[in-house]
C-alpha positions as a LaTeX table, in Angstrom:
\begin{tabular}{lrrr}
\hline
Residue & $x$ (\AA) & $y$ (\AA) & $z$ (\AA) \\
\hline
Unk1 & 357.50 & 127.38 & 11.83 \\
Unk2 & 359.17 & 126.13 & 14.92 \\
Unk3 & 357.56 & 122.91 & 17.01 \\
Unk4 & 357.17 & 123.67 & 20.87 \\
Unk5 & 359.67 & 120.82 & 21.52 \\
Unk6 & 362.14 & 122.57 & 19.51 \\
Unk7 & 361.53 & 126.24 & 21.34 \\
Unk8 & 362.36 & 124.11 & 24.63 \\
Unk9 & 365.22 & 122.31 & 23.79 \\
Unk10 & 366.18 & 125.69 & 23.09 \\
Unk11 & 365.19 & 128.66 & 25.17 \\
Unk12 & 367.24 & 130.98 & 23.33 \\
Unk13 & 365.52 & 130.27 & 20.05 \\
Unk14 & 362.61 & 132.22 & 20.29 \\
Unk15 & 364.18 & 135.82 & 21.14 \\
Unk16 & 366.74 & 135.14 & 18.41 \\
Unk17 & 363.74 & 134.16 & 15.88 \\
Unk18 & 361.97 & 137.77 & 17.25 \\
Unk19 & 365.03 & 139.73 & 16.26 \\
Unk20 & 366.16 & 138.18 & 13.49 \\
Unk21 & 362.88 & 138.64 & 11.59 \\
Unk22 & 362.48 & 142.41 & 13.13 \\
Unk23 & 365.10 & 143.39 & 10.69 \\
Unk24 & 365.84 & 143.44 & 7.17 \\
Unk25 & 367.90 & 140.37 & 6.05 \\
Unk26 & 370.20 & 143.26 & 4.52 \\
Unk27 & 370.50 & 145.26 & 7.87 \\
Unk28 & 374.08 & 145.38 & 9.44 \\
Unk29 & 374.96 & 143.80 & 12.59 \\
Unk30 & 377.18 & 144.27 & 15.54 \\
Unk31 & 379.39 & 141.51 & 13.56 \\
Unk32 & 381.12 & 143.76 & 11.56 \\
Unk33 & 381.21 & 141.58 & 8.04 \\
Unk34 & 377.94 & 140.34 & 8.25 \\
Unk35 & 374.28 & 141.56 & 7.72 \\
Unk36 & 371.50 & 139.86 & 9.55 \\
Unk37 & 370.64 & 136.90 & 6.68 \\
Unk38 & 374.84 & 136.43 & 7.10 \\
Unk39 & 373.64 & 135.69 & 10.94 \\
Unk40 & 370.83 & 133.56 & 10.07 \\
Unk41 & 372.83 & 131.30 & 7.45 \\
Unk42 & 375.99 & 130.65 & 10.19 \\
Unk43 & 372.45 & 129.46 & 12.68 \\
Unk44 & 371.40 & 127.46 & 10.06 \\
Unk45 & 374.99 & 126.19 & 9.35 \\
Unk46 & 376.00 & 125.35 & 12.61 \\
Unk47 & 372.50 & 123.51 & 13.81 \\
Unk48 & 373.25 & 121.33 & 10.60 \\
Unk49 & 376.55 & 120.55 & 11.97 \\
Unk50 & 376.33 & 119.88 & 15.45 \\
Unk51 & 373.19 & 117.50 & 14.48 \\
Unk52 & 375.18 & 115.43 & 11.63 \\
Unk53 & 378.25 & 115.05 & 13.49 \\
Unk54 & 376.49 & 113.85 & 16.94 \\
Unk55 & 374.16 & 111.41 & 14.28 \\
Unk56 & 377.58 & 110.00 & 13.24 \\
Unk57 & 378.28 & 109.07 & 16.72 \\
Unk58 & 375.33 & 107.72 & 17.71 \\
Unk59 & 375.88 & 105.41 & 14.26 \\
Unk60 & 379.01 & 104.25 & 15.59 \\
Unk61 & 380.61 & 105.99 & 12.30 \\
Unk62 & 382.30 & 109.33 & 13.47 \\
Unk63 & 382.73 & 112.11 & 10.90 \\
Unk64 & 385.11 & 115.27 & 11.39 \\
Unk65 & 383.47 & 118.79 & 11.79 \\
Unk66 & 383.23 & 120.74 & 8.22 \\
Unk67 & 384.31 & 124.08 & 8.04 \\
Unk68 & 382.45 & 127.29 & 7.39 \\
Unk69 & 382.50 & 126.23 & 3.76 \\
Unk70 & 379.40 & 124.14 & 5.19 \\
Unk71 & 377.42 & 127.26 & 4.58 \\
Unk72 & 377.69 & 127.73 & 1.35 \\
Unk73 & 374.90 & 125.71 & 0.53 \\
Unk74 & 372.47 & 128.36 & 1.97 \\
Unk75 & 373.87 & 131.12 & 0.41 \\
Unk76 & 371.89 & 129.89 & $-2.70$ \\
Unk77 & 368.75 & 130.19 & $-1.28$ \\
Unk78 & 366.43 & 133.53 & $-1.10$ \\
Unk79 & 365.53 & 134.53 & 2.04 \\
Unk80 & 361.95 & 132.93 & 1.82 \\
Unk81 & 363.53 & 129.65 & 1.34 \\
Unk82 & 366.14 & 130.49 & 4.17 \\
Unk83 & 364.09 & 130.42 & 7.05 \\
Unk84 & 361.85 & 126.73 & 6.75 \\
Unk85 & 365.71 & 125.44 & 6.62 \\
Unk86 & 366.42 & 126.54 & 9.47 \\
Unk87 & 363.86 & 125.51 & 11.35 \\
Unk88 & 364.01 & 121.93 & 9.78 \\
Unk89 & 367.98 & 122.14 & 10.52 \\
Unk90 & 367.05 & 123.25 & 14.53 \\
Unk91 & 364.45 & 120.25 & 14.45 \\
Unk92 & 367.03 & 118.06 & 13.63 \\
Unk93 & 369.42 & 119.01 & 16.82 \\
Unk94 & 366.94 & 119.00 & 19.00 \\
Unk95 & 365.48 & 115.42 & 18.10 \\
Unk96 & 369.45 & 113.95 & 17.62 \\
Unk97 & 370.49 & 115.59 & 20.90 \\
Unk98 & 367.48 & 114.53 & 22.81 \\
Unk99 & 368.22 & 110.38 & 21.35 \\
Unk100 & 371.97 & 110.87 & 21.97 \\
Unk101 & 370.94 & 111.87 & 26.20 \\
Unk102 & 368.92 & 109.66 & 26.61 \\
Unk103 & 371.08 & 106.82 & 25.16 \\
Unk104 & 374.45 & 108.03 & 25.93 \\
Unk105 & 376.34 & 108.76 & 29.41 \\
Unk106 & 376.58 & 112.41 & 29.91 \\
Unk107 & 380.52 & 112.38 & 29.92 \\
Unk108 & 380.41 & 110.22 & 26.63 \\
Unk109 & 383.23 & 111.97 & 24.54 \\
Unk110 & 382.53 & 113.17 & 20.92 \\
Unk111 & 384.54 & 114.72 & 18.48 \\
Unk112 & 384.71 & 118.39 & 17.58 \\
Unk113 & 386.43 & 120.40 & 15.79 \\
Unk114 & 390.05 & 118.56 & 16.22 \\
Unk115 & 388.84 & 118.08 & 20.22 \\
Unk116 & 386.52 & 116.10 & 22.22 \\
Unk117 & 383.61 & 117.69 & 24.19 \\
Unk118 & 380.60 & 115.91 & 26.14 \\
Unk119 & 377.12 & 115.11 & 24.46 \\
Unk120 & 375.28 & 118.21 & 26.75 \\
Unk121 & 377.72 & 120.22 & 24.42 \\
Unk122 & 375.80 & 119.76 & 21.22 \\
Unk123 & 372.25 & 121.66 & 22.61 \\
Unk124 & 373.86 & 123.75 & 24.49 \\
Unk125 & 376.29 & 125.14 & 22.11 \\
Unk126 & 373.54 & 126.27 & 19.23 \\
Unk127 & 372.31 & 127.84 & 22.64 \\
Unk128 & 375.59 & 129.71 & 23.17 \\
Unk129 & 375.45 & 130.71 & 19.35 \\
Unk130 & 371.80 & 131.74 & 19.69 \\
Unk131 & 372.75 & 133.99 & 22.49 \\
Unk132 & 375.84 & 135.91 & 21.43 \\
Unk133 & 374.43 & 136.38 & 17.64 \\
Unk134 & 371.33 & 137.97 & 19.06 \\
Unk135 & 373.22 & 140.07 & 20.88 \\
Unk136 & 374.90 & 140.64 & 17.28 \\
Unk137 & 371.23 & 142.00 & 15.65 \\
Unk138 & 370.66 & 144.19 & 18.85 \\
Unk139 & 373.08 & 144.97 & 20.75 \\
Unk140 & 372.86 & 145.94 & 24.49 \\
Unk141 & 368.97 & 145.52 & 25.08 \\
Unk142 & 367.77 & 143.97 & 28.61 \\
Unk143 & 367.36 & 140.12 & 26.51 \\
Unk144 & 370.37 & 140.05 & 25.23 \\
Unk145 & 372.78 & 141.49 & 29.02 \\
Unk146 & 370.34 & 138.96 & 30.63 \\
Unk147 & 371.38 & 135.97 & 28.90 \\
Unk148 & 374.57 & 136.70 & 27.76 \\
Unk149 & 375.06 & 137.04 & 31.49 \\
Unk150 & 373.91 & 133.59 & 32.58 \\
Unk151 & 376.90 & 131.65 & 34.37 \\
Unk152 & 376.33 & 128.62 & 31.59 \\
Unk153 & 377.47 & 131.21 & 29.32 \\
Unk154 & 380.64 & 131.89 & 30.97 \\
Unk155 & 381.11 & 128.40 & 31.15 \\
Unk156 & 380.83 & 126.61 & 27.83 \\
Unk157 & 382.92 & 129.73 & 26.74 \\
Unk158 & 385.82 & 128.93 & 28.60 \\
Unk159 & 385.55 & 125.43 & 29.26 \\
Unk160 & 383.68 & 124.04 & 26.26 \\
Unk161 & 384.82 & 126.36 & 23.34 \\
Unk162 & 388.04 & 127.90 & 24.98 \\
Unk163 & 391.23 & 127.77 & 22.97 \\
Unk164 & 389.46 & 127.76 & 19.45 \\
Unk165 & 388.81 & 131.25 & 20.42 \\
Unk166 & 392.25 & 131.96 & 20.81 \\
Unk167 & 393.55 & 130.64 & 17.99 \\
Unk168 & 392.94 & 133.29 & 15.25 \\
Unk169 & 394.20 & 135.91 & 17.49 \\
Unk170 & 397.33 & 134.44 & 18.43 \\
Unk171 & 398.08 & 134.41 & 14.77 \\
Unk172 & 397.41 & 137.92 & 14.48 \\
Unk173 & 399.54 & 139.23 & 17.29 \\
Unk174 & 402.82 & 138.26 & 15.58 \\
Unk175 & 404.61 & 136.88 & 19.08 \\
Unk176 & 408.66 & 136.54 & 18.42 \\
Unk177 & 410.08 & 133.65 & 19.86 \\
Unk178 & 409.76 & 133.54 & 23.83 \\
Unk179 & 407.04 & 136.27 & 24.10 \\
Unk180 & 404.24 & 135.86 & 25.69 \\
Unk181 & 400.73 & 137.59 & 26.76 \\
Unk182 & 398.95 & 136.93 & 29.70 \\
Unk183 & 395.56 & 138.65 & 30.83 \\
Unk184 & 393.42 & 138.20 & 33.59 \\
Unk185 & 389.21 & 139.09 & 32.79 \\
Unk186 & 387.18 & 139.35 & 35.99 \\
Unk187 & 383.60 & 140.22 & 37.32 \\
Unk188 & 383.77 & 140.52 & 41.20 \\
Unk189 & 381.99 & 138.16 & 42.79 \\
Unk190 & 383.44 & 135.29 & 40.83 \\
Unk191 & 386.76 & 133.18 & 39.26 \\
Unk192 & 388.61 & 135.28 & 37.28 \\
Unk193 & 389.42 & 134.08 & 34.21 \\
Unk194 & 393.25 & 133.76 & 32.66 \\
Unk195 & 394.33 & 133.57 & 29.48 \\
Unk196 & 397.74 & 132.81 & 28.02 \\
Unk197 & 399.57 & 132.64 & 24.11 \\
Unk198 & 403.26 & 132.19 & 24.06 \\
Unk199 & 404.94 & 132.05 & 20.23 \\
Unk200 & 404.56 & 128.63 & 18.63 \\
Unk201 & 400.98 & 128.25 & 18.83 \\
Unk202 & 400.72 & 127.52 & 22.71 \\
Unk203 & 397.30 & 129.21 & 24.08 \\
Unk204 & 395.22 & 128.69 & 27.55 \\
Unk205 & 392.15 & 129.43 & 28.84 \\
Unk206 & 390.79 & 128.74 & 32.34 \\
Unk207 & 389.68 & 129.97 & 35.66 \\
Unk208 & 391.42 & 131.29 & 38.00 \\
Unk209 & 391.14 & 132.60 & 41.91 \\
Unk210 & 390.57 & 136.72 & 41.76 \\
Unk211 & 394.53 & 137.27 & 42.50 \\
Unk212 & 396.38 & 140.75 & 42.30 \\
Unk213 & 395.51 & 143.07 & 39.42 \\
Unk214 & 393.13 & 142.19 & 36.67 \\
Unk215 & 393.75 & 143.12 & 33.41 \\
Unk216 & 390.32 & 144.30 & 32.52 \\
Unk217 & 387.27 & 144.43 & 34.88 \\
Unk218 & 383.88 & 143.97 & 33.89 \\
Unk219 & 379.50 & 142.77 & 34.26 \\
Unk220 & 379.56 & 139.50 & 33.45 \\
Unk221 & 377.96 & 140.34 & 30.39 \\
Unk222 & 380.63 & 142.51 & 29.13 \\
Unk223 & 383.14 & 139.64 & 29.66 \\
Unk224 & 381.59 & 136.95 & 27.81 \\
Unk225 & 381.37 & 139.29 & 24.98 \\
Unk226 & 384.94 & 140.01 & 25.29 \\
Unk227 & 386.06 & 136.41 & 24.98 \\
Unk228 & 384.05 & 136.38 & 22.08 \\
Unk229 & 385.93 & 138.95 & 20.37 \\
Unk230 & 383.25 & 141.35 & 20.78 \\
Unk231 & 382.88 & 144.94 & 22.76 \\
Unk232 & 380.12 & 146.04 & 24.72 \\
Unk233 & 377.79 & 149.08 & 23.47 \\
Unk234 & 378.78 & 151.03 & 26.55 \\
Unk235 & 382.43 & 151.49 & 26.97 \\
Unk236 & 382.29 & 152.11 & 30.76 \\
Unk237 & 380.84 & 148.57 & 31.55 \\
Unk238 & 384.96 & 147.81 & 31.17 \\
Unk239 & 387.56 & 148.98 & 32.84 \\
Unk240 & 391.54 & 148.59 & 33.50 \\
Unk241 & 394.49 & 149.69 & 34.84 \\
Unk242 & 396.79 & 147.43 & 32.72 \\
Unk243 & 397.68 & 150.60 & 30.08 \\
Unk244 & 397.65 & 150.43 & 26.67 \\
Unk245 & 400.08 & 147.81 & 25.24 \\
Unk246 & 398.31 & 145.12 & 28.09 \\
Unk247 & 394.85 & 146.02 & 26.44 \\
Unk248 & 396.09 & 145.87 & 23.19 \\
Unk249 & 397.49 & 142.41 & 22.63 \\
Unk250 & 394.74 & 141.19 & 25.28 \\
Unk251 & 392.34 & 142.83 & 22.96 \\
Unk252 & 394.03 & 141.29 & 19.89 \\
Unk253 & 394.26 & 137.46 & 21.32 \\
Unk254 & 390.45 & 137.47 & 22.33 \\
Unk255 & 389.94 & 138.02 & 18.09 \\
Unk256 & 386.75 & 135.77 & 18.43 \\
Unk257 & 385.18 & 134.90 & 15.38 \\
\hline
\end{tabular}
């Protein structure tokens, strides 16, 4: 189904392929609102994206990134039909993304999602998505600690995706005017990482020297799955000192998707 080019463009594809069709398109997932063919259409959605809106750029005609609604499309088809999409829609990235490196500087800016990012972005982020949604289907197996801890994961989270993550929780925690939520993640042996919302929309995300207390410590693992809005299997792989209200609205801005 899947052209060895397109399994090395991205590594991630194959163990996400494995684990996707292991289960029953109607099987839950660690993402609370969807099943496993929910997983498999956001994929299918998001390859699509990432390849049309790079496409437009390498056209010299720039498009804006489509919402979720850009789904819907696959929602009509049967699970049979689902899966040659996809693979068509990974072929896709994988040929546009190769074109756009080799013709483009790597610090050529493109737009996404209301910001700019770099043209590495585009591979690597279905890469990201492959990882953390595996991790959805299976949870804490050996695969999915392993490459959720990579450092390139830790990375493009803060510095390539970063404040879109924050955004839905910031609207959630309700901040009155001049309030504001700070919390530090770390993983000894490395930055921490900060992250800030004050009321009116202002949000941050970056790393940070490992000063004073952190608000939560965890693997590395644990924490990218925490910026992601998601919890770890094992509840000890986390720990803090911060007490309850901290953890709370830290908790509540790191909403993920």
């Amino acid at each position: 189904m899947f052209a060895t080019a397109v399994y090395d463009r991205f590594p991630e594809l194959a163990p996400f392929v494995h684990a996707a069709r292991a289960r029953r398109p109607s099987d839950g997932t660690w993402c609370e609102a969807w099943t496993v063919r929910d997983v498999v259409i956001h994929q299918t959605g998001n390859a699509e994206e990432l390849a049309r809106v790079l496409r437009a750029h390498l056209a010299g005609e720039p498009v804006e990134t489509r919402g979720f609604d850009r789904e819907l499309p696959y929602r009509a088809l049967s699970d049979s039909e689902l899966w040659p999409v996809f693979a068509r829609r990974c072929a896709e990235l994988a040929e546009v993304s190769a074109t756009a490196e080799r013709e483009l500087a790597p610090e050529t800016e493109v737009r996404w999602t209301g910001r700019t990012v770099t043209v590495p972005f585009f591979a690597e982020h279905l890469r990201e998505e492959l990882v953390l949604h595996r991790w959805d289907l299976t949870g804490d197996d050996q695969t999915a600690l392993r490459s959720l801890g990579e450092p390139w994961m830790t990375r493009h989270s803060v510095t390539d995706v970063g404040r879109p993550l924050l955004r839905r929780g910031l609207d959630g925690l309700g901040l009155r005017p001049g309030e504001r939520v700070e919390g530090r993640l770390r993983t000894p042996g490395t930055e921490d990482i900060l992250v800030t919302a004050e009321a009116g929309g202002g949000t941050g995300i970056t790393f940070a020297p490992a000063e004073g207390p952190a608000t939560v410590e965890s693997d590395a693992a644990a924490r990218v799955l925490l910026l992601w809005g998601r919890r770890p299997a094992n509840p000890a792989r986390w720990h803090s000192d911060a007490g309850p209200e901290a953890l709370r609205r830290l908790r509540g801005l790191l909403g993920g998707y």
